[in-house]
N, C-alpha and C positions, 0 to 999 in steps of 0.2 A: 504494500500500500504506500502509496506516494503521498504523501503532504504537500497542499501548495501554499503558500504565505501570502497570494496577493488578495487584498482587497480591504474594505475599510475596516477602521476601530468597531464600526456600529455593528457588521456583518459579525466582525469575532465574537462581541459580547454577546450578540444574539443563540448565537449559537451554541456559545458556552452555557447560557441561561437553558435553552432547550436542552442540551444535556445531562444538566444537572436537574433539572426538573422531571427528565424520564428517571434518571438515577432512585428519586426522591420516593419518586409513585411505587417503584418497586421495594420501596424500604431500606435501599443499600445504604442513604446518606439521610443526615436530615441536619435539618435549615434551624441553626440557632439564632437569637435576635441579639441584632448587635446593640450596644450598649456599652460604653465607657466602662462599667463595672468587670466585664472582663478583663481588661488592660491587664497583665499582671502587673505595673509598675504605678507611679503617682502620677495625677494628673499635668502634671507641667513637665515630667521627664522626657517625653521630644523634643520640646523646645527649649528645654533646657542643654541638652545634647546636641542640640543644633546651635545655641549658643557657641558652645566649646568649640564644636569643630569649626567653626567660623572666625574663630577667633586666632586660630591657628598656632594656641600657644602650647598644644599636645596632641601626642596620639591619643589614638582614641582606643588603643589596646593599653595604655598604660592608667589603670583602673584606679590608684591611690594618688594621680595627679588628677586625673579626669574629676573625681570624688572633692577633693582641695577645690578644683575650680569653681565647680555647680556651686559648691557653698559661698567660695566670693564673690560669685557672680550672680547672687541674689536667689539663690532656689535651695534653702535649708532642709526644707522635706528632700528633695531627691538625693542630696548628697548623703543621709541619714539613710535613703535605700539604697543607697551606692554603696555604703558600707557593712549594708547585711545583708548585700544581693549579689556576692562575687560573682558568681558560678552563673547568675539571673542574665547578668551584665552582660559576661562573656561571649553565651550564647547566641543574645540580642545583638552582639556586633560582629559577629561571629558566621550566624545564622541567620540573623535578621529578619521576624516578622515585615516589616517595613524600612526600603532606602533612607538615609539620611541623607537629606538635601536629593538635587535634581541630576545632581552626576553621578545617581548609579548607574555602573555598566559602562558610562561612559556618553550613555545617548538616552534621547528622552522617546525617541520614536523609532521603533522596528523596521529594518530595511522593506525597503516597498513586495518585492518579490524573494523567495528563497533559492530560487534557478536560475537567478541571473547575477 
């Protein structure tokens, strides 16, 4: 089976939507509600993160400066789960639920075609 990549954002999501919607009916998956309260982190920890790496005064793998910063840089809750969230931390930049900033990957939009 061949995959082809061309065509719009709107056609992918549609599709993916129909997918996971057959998935659903058949019981395989099911559709939790999203809500803030699953975040596992505090609410200003993005943009607090996003702060730091913007800031460009650390890595963002080195976790007891990372931690130092969010605290000087006005976000005391996060730094306080920075500190009893090693392992939490790691993962998240590591494995990353979600990009930080607009240069993941390198590119914000998908090559038009994958066969050419």
């Amino acid at each position: 089976m061949r995959l082809r990549r061309c065509g719009s954002p709107d056609a992918y999501a549609a599709a993916a939507a129909e997918f996971l919607t057959r998935l659903a009916r058949h019981g395989l998956i099911e559709f939790l509600p999203d809500d803030k309260a699953s975040d596992p982190w505090p609410e200003r920890f993005l943009e607090a993160l996003e702060k730091v790496r913007l800031s460009g005064r650390t890595n963002m793998l080195d976790h007891p400066e990372v931690t130092r910063l969010t605290a000087e840089m006005g976000y005391p809750e996060v730094a306080v789960w920075l500190a009893d969230h090693r392992r939490e931390y790691a993962a998240f930049v590591l494995e990353g639920t979600r990009p930080l900033g607009k240069n993941f990957g390198g590119k914000e939009d998908p090559a038009p075609c994958a066969d050419k």
